[in-house]
C-alpha positions in Angstrom: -29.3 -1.5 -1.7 -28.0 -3.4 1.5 -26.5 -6.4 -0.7 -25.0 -3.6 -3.2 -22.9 -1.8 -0.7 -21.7 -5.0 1.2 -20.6 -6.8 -2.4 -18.8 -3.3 -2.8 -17.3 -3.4 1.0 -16.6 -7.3 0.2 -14.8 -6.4 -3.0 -13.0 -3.8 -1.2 -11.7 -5.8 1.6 -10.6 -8.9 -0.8 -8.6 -6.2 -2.8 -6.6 -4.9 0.2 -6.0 -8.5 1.7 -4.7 -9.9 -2.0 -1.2 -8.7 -1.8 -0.6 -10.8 1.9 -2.7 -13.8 0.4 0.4 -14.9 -1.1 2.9 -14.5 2.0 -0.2 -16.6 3.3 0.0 -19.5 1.0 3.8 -19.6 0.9 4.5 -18.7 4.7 6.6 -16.1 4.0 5.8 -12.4 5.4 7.2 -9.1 3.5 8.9 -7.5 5.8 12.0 -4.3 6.1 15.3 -4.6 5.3 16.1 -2.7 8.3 14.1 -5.6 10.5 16.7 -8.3 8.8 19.5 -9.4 11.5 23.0 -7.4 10.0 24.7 -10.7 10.1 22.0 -11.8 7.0 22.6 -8.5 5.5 26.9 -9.2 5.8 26.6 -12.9 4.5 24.4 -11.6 1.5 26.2 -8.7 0.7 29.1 -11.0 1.0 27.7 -13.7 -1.4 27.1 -11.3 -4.0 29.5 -8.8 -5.0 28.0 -4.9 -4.8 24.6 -6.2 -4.7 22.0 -3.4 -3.3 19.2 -5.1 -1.7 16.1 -3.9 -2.4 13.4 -6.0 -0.8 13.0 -8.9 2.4 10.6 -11.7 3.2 10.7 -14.3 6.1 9.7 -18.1 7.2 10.4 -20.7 9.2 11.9 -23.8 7.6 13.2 -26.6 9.4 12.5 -24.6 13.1 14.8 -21.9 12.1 14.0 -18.3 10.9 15.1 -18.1 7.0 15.3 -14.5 5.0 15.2 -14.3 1.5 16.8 -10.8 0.5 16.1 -10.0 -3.1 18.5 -7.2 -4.8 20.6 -6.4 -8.2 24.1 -6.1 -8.9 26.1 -5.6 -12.3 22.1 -5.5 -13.7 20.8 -8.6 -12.4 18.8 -9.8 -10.3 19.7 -12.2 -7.1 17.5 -13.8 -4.6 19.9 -15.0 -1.5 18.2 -17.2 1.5 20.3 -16.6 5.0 19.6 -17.5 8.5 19.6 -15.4 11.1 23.3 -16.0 11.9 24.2 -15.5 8.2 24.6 -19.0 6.9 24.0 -18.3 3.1 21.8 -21.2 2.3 20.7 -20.3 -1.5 21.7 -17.9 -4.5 19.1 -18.0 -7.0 20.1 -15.8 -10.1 17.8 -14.2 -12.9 18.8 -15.0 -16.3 16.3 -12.6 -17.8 16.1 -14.7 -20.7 12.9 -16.6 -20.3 
């Protein structure tokens, strides 16, 4: 009965660490738009007309802080990568037609 409930408290704690496995593996971490530096949020909004953004992640490349702010505008969806200081580094665009 032991070995039952700690496979079941095993499975349980697996499940509720798998969503941040991947921010583990790629170094990024899931964070809020309001915790992004507004000069990130200008350069991106800048870089893509009337995009909303929607969702943020963070990493450290090269020794500096990069954000990668994900949102849609005219429907579709951009991925931008800013620094801190809002350098636009990378638009990444989906095509949807994969």
């Amino acid at each position: 009965m032991k070995s039952y409930l700690f496979v079941i408290g095993l499975v349980l704690l697996l499940s509720l660490g798998c969503a941040s496995l991947k921010s583990v593996f790629d170094g990024e971490d899931e964070i809020p738009l309001t915790k992004v530096p507004e000069p990130a949020l200008a350069a991106a909004r800048d870089a893509v007309a009337g995009i909303v953004l929607t969702e943020a992640s963070m990493e450290e490349e090269d020794g500096r802080m990069v954000y990668e702010l994900e949102g849609t505008a005219d429907g579709k969806e951009y991925e931008i990568e800013v620094t801190a200081d809002g350098r636009v580094l990378e638009i990444e665009q989906d095509d949807d037609e994969s």
